[in-house]
Every structure is written in structure tokens, then in C-alpha cells.
BAFI-3210 file (N, C-alpha, C; in Angstrom, 3 decimals, decimal comma, padded with zeros to 6 digits):
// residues 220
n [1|2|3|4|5|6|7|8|9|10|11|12|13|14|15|16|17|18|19|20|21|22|23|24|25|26|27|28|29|30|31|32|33|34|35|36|37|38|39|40|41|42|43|44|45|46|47|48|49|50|51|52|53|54|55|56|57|58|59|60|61|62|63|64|65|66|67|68|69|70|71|72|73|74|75|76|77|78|79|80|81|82|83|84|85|86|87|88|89|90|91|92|93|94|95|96|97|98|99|100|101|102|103|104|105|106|107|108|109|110|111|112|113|114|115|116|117|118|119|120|121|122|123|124|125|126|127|128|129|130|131|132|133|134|135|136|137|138|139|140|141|142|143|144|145|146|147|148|149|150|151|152|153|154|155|156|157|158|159|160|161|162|163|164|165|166|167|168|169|170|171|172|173|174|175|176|177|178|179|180|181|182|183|184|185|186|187|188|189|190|191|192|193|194|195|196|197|198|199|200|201|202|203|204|205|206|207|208|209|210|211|212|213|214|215|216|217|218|219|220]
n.u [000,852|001,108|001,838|-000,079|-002,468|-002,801|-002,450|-005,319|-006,802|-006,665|-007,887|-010,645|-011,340|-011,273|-013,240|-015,368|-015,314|-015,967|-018,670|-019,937|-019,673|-021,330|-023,896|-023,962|-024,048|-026,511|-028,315|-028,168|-028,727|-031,517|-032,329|-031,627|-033,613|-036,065|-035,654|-035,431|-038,042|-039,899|-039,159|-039,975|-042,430|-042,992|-042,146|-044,678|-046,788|-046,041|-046,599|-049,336|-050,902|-050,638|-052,388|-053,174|-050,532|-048,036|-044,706|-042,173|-039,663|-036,472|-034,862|-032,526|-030,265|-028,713|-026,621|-026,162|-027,949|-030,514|-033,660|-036,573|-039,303|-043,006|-044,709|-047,348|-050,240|-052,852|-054,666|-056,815|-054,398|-053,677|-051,499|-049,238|-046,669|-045,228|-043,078|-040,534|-040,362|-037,367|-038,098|-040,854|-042,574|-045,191|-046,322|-048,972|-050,874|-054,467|-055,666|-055,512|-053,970|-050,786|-049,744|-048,206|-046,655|-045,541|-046,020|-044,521|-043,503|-045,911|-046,151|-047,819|-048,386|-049,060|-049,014|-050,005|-050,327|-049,298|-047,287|-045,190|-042,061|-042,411|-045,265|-045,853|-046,315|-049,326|-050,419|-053,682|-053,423|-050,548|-048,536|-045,610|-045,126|-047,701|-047,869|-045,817|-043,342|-039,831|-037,360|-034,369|-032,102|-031,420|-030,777|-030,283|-028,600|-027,858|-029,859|-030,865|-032,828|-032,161|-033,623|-033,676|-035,845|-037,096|-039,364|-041,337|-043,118|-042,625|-043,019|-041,686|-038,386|-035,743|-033,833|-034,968|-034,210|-034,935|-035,126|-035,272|-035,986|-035,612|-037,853|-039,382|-040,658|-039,823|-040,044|-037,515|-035,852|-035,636|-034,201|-033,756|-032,434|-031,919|-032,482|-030,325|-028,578|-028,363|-029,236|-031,709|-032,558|-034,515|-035,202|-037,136|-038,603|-039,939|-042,220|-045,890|-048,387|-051,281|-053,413|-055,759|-055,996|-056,886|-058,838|-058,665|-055,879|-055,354|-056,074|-056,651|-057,487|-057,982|-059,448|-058,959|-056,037|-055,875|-055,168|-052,408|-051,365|-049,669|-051,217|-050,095|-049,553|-051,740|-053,255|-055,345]
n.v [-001,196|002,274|005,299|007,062|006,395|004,521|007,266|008,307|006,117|006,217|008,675|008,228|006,385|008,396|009,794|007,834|007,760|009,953|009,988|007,615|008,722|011,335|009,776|008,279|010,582|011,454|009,666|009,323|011,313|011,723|009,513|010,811|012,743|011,438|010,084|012,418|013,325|011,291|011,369|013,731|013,814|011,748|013,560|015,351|013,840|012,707|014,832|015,199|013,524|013,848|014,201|015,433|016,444|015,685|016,613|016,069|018,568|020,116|023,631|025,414|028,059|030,295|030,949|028,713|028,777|026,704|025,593|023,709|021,821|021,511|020,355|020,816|019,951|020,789|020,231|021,725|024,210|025,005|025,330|024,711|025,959|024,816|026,016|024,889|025,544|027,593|029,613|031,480|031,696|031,328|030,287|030,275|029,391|029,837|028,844|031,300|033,032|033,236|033,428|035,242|035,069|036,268|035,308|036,095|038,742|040,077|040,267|040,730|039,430|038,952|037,758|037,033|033,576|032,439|033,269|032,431|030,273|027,638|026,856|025,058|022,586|022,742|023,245|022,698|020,882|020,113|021,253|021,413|022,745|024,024|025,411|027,198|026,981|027,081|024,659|024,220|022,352|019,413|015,935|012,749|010,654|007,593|006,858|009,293|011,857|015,239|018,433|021,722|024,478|027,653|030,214|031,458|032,755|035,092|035,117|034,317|035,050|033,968|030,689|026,919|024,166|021,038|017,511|015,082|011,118|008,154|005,549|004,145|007,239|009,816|013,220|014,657|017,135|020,450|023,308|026,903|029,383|032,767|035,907|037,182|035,418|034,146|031,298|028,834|025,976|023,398|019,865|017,087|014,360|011,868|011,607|011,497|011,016|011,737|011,693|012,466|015,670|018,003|020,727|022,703|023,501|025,156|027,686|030,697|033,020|036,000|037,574|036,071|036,701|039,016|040,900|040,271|041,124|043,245|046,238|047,753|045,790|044,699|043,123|044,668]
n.w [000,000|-001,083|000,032|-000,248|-000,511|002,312|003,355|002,779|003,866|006,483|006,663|006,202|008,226|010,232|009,467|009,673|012,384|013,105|012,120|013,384|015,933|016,063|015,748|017,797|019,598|018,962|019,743|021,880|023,184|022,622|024,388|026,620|026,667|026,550|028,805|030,485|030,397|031,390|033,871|034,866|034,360|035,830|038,720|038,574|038,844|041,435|042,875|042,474|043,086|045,941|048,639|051,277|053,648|056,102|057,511|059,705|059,950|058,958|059,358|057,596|057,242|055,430|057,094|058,359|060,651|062,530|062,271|063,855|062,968|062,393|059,328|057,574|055,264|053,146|049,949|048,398|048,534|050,997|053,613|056,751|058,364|061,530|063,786|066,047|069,442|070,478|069,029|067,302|065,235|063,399|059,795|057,889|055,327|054,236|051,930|050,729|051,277|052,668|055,384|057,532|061,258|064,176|067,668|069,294|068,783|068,197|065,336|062,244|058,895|055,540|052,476|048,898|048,363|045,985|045,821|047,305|047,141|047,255|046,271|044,376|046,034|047,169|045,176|043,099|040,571|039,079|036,853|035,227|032,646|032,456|034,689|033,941|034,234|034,851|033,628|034,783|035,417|035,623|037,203|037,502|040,290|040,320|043,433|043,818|042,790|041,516|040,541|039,217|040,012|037,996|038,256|035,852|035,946|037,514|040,139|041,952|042,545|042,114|042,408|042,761|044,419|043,946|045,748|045,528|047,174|045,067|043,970|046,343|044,883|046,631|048,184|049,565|049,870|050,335|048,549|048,609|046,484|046,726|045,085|045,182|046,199|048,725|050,168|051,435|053,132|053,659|054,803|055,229|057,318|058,517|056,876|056,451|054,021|052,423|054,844|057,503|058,324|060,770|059,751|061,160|061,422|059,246|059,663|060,568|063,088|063,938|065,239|067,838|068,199|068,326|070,641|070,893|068,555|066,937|065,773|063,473|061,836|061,004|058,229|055,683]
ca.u [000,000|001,450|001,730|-000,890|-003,640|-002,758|-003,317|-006,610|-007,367|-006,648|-008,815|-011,729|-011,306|-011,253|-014,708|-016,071|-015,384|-016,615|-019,794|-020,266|-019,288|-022,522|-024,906|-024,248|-024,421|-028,062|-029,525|-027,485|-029,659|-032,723|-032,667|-031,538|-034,758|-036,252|-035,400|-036,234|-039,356|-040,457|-038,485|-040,420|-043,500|-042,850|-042,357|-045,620|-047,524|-046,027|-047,271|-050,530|-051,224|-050,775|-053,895|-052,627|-049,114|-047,494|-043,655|-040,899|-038,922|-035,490|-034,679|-031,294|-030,593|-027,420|-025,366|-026,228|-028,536|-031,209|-034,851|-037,647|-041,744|-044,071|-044,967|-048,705|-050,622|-053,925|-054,892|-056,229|-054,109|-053,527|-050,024|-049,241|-045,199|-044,928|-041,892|-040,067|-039,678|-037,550|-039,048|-042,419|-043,404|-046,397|-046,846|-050,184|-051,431|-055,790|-056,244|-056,106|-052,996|-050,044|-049,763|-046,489|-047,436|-044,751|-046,734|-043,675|-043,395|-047,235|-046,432|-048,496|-048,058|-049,749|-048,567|-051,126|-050,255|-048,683|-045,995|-044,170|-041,519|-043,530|-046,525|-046,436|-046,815|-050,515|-051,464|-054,370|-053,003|-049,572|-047,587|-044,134|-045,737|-048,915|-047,324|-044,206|-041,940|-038,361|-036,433|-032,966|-031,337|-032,579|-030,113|-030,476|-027,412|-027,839|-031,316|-031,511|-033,479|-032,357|-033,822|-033,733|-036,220|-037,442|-040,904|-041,503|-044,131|-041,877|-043,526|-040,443|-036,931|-034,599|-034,372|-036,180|-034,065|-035,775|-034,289|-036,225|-035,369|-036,270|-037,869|-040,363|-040,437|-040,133|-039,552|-036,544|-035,499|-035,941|-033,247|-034,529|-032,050|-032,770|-031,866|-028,712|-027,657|-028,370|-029,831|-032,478|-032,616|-035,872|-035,421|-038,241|-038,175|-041,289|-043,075|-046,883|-049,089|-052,855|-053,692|-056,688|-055,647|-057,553|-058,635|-058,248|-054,452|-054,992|-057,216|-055,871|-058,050|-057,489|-060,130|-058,423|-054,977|-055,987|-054,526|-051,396|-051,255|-049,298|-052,341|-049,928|-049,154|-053,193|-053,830|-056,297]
ca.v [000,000|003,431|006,419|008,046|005,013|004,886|008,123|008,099|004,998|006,915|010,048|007,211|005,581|009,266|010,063|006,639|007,763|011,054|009,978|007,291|010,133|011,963|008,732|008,132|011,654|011,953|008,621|009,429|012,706|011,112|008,686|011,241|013,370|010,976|009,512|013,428|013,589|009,806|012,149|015,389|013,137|011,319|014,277|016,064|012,878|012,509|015,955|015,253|012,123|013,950|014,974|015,896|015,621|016,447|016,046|017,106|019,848|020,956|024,505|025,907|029,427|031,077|031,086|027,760|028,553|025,626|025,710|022,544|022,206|020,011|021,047|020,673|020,485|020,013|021,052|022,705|025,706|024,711|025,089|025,389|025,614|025,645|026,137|024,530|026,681|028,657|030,326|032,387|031,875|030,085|030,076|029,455|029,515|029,909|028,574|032,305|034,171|033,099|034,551|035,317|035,423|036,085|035,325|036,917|040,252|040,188|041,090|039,672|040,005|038,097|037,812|036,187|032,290|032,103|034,475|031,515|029,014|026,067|026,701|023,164|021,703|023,045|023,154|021,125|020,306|020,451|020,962|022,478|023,543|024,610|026,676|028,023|026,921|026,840|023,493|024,729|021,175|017,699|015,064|011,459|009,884|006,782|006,702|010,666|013,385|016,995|019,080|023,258|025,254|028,920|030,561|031,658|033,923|035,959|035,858|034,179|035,590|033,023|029,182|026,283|022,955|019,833|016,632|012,952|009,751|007,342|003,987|004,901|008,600|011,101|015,009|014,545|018,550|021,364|024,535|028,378|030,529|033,968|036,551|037,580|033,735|033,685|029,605|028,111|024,688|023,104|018,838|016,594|013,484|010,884|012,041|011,060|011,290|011,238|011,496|013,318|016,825|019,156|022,254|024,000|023,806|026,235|028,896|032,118|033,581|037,193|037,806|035,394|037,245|040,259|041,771|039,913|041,835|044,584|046,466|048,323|044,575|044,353|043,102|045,817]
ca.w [000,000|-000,969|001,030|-000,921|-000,077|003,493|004,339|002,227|004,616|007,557|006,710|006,507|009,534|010,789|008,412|010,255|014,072|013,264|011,960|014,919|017,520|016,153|015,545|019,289|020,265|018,647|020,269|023,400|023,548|022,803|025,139|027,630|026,311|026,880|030,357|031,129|030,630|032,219|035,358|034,695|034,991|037,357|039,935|038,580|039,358|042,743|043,554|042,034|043,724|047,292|048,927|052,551|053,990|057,744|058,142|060,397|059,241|059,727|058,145|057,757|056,644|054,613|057,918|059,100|061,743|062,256|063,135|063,384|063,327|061,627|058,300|057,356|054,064|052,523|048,952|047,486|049,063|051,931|054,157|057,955|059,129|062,984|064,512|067,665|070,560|070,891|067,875|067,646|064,196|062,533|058,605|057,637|054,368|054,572|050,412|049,666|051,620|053,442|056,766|058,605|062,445|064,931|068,560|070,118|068,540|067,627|064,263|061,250|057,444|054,607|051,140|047,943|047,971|044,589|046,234|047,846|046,396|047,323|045,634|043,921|047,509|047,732|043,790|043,179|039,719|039,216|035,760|034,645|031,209|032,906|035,673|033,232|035,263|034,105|034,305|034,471|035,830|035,868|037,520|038,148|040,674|041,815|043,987|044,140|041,464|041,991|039,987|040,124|038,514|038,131|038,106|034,320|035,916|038,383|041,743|042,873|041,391|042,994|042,168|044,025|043,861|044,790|046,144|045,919|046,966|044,492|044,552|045,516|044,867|047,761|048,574|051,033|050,575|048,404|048,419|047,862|046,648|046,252|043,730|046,103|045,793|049,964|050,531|052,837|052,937|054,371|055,016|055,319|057,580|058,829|055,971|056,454|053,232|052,875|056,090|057,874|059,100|061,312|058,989|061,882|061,679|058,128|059,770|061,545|064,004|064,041|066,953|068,928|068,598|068,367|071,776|070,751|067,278|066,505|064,829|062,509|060,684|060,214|056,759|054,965]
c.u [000,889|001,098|-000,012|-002,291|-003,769|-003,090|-004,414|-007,430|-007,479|-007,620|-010,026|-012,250|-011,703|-013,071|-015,209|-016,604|-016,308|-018,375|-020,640|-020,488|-020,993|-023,728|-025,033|-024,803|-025,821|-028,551|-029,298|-028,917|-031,365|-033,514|-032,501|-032,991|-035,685|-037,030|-035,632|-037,326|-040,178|-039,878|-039,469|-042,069|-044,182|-043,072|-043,840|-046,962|-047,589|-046,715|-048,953|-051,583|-051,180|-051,955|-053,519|-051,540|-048,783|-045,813|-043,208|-040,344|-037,396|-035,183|-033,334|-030,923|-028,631|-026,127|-025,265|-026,633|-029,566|-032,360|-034,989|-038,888|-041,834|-044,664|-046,566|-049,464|-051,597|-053,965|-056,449|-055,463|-053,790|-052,302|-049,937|-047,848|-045,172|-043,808|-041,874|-039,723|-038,091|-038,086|-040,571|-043,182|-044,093|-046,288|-048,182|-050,935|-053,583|-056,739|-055,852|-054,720|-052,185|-049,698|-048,768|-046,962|-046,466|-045,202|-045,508|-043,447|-044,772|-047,080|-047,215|-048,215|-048,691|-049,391|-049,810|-050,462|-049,286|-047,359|-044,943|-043,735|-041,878|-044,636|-046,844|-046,694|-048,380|-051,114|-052,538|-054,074|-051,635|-048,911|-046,622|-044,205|-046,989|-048,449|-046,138|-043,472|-040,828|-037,603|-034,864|-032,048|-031,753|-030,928|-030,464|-028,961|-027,801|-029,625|-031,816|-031,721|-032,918|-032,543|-033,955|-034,653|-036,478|-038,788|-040,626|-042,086|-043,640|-042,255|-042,489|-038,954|-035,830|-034,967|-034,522|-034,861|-034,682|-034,935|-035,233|-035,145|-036,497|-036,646|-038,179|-039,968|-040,812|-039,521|-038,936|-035,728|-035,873|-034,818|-033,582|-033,314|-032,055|-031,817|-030,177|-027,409|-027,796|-029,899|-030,224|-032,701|-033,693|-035,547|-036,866|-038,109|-040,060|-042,248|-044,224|-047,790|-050,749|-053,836|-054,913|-055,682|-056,745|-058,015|-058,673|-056,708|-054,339|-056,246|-056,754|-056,956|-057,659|-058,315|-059,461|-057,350|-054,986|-055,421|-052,777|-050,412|-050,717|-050,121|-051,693|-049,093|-050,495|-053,416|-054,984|-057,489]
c.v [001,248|004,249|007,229|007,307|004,757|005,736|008,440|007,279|005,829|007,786|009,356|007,010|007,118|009,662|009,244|007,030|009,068|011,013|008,826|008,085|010,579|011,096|008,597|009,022|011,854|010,736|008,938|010,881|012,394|010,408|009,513|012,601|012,623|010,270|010,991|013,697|012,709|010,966|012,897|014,243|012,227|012,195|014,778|014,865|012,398|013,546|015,898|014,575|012,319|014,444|015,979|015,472|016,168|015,208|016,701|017,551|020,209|022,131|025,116|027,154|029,010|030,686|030,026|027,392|027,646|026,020|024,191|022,789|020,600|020,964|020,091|020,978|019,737|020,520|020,980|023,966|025,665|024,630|025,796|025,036|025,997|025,042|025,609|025,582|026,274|029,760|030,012|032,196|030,679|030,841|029,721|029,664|028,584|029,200|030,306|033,125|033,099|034,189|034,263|035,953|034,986|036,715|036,306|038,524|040,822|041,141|039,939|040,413|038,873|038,758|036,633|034,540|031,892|032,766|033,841|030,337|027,669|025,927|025,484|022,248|021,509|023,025|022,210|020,172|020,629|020,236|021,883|023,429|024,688|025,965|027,708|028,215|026,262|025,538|023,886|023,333|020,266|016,672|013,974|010,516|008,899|006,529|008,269|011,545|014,377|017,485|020,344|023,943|026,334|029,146|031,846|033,199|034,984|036,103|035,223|034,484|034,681|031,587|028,567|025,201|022,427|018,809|015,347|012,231|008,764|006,123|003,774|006,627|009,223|012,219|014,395|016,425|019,412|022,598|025,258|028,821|031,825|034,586|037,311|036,522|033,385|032,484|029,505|026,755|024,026|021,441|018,447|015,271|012,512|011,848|010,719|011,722|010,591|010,385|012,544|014,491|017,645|020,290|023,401|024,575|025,268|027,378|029,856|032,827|034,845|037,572|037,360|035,924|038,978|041,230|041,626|040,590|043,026|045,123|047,142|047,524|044,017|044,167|044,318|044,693]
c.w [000,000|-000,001|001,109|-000,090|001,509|003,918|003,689|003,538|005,819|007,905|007,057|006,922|010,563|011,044|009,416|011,854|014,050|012,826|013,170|015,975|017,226|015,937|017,145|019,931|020,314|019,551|021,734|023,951|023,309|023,221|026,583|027,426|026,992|028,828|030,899|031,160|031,296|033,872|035,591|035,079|035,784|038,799|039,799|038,868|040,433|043,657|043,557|042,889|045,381|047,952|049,928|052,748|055,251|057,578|059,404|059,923|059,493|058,427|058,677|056,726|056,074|055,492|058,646|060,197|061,677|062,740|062,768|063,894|062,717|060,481|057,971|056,093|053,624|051,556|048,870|048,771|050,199|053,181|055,501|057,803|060,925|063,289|066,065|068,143|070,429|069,770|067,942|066,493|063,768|060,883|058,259|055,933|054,594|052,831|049,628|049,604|052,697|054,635|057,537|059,996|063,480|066,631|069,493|070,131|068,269|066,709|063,003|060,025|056,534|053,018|049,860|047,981|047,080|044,813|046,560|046,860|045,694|047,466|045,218|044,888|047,587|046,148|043,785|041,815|039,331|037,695|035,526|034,227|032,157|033,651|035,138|034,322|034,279|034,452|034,037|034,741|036,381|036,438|038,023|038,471|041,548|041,992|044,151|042,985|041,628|040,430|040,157|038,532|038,670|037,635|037,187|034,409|036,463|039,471|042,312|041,744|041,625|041,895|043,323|043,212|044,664|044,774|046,709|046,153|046,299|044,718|045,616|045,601|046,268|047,684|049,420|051,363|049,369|049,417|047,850|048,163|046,021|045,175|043,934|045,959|047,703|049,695|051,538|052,260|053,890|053,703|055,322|056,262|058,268|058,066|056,391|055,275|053,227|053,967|056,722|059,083|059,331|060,298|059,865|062,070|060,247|058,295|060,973|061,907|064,380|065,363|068,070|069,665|068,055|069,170|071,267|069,259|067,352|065,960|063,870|061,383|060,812|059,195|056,917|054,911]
res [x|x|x|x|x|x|x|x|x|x|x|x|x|x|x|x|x|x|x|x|x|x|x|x|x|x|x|x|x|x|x|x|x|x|x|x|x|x|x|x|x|x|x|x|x|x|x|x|x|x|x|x|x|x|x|x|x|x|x|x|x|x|x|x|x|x|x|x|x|x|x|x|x|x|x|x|x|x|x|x|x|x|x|x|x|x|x|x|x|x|x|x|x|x|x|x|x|x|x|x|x|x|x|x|x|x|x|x|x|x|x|x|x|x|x|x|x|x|x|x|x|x|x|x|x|x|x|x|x|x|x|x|x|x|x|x|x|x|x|x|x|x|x|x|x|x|x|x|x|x|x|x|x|x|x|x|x|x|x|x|x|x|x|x|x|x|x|x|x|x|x|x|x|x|x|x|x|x|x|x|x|x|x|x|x|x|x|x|x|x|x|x|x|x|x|x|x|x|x|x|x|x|x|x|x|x|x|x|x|x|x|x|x|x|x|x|x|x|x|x]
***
């Protein structure tokens, strides 16, 4: 074989890998298309499929300070966070407004529902598309999902990651960080699903704490 013929052969063999490289690349991506969206519907079916839920909580801020409660949730709309002493605050979401209610300082504040991260907790129907929510990063290692996404619509400016364990599917954490890049990290642990909860745990009694109220954090 001449020089000439050889490296002809060579270029070929080159031609060959380079057109493999991209035959793989395309199925490789279509199977990983794929295997994202069996993911993507997977989580929106786990959410779907929850009616009521109550865990334990641990939350950890930017600087690594810790709280814990019991986290509480019915849908439609539905969300209580109470805090372990030595902390004052309750969360309560009523279906309509989330209500920030700190028994210690008797201050109160309420923001529309849709205002918070973990809106898909309380949706009564839950989709990606539906809600324009951004999937910025899908990962599957092992037995754990994380995925991080952003709200399309803007009532939250930050990202939300989430954190299952698979097999079967569970929420084990989700991570908010804001538009600063400062992280809260909120765990989940003896998760109980579709379970009968009180609806008195998602109803704020303003008569009740009324003395206890700052009156100049009165909702309008």
C-alpha cells in the first residue's frame, strides 16, 4: 500500500469515528430526552397524587442557623409551618394568603399564595408547562433526582431545587435561593401522606390574637 492510499485509509477511519461520535451523540440525547421527561412526569404525578401531607422539618438558613416544626398540608391551598420553641413563628397559608405570624413580637403580614416558592406543595393540579416553570437542571445519581427550577411567571426571582429519593419517589429537601444567591434549605423526615388533618391547623383567628397583634401589621 502506498503512502498516498494509506493516508486516504486513515482520513476514513477518521470520516467513520466522526460519523459514529454523532450517531451516538443523537440517540445518546434522545434517550436522555427521553429519560427526562419519564423524570419530569414522574415528579408532577407525585405531587398530584398527594392529597394531605405532615412532616418534620429541619430549616437551615445562609449562615447555618437551624430551626424545626411540623410542616402541614392540605390542597387545594392549603399550608401550615410551625416552629419549635424557641421560635415564635407560625406560617399558615388559609387557600387564599399566606400569613407570617410572629406570637412573640405580635407582628403579622400576609402575602397572595402564589408568592411563595412552594406553591407546587398546595397546587391542586400540578404541571411544569402549565405553571411556566423553568427546568434549568434535571439530575439522576444513583437513587436521588435533583432538579432546580425557576418561576416563568416571576412571583419568585430566585431558584427552588428539589431533592427525591427514588424507589419509591419522595420530597426529602428542596433549596430556595434567592436573587442575592443567599440559601435556605428546608429537610423533610417521617413524611406522612394522605392522612386526615384538622382544617383548623390552616385557619388564623385574628379575633383570637388580636390583643397579641401589633395592629400596625393588620392586613387591609
Amino acid at each position: 500500500m502506498n503512502k498516498y492510499s494509506k493516508k486516504k485509509l486513515n482520513l476514513l477511519y477518521i470520516y467513520i469515528l466522526i460519523f459514529l461520535f454523532v450517531v451516538f451523540m443523537f440517540f445518546s440525547s434522545q434517550i436522555f430526552a427521553k429519560n427526562n421527561d419519564e423524570i419530569i412526569s414522574k415528579i408532577e404525578n407525585y405531587f398530584n397524587n398527594i392529597n394531605t401531607l405532615q412532616a418534620e422539618f429541619i430549616q437551615i438558613d445562609h449562615y447555618g442557623n437551624s430551626k424545626s416544626g411540623v410542616l402541614r398540608m392540605a390542597k387545594p391551598g392549603k399550608i401550615r409551618f410551625e416552629y419549635d420553641k424557641p421560635s415564635s413563628i407560625i406560617i399558615i397559608s388559609d387557600g387564599q394568603y399566606i400569613i407570617f405570624f410572629d406570637k412573640k413580637l405580635g407582628q403579622i403580614n400576609r402575602i397572595p399564595k402564589n408568592k411563595i416558592p412552594i406553591k407546587f406543595l398546595i397546587d391542586d393540579k400540578f404541571s411544569f408547562k402549565k405553571n411556566e416553570i423553568l427546568i434549568k437542571n434535571l439530575n439522576y445519581d444513583g437513587n436521588v433526582i435533583s432538579i432546580t427550577i425557576k418561576d416563568n411567571k416571576n412571583h419568585f426571582s430566585g431558584d427552588l431545587t428539589l431533592l427525591f429519593e427514588d424507589k419509591p419517589l419522595v420530597l426529602r429537601q428542596w433549596i430556595i435561593q434567592d436573587s442575592q444567591g443567599f440559601t435556605t434549605k428546608v429537610s423533610l423526615q417521617e413524611i406522612s401522606t394522605d392522612i386526615v388533618i384538622n382544617d383548623t391547623y390552616f385557619k388564623f383567628n385574628y379575633q383570637e390574637n388580636f390583643d397579641k397583634i401589633n395592629k400596625s401589621f393588620l392586613p387591609e
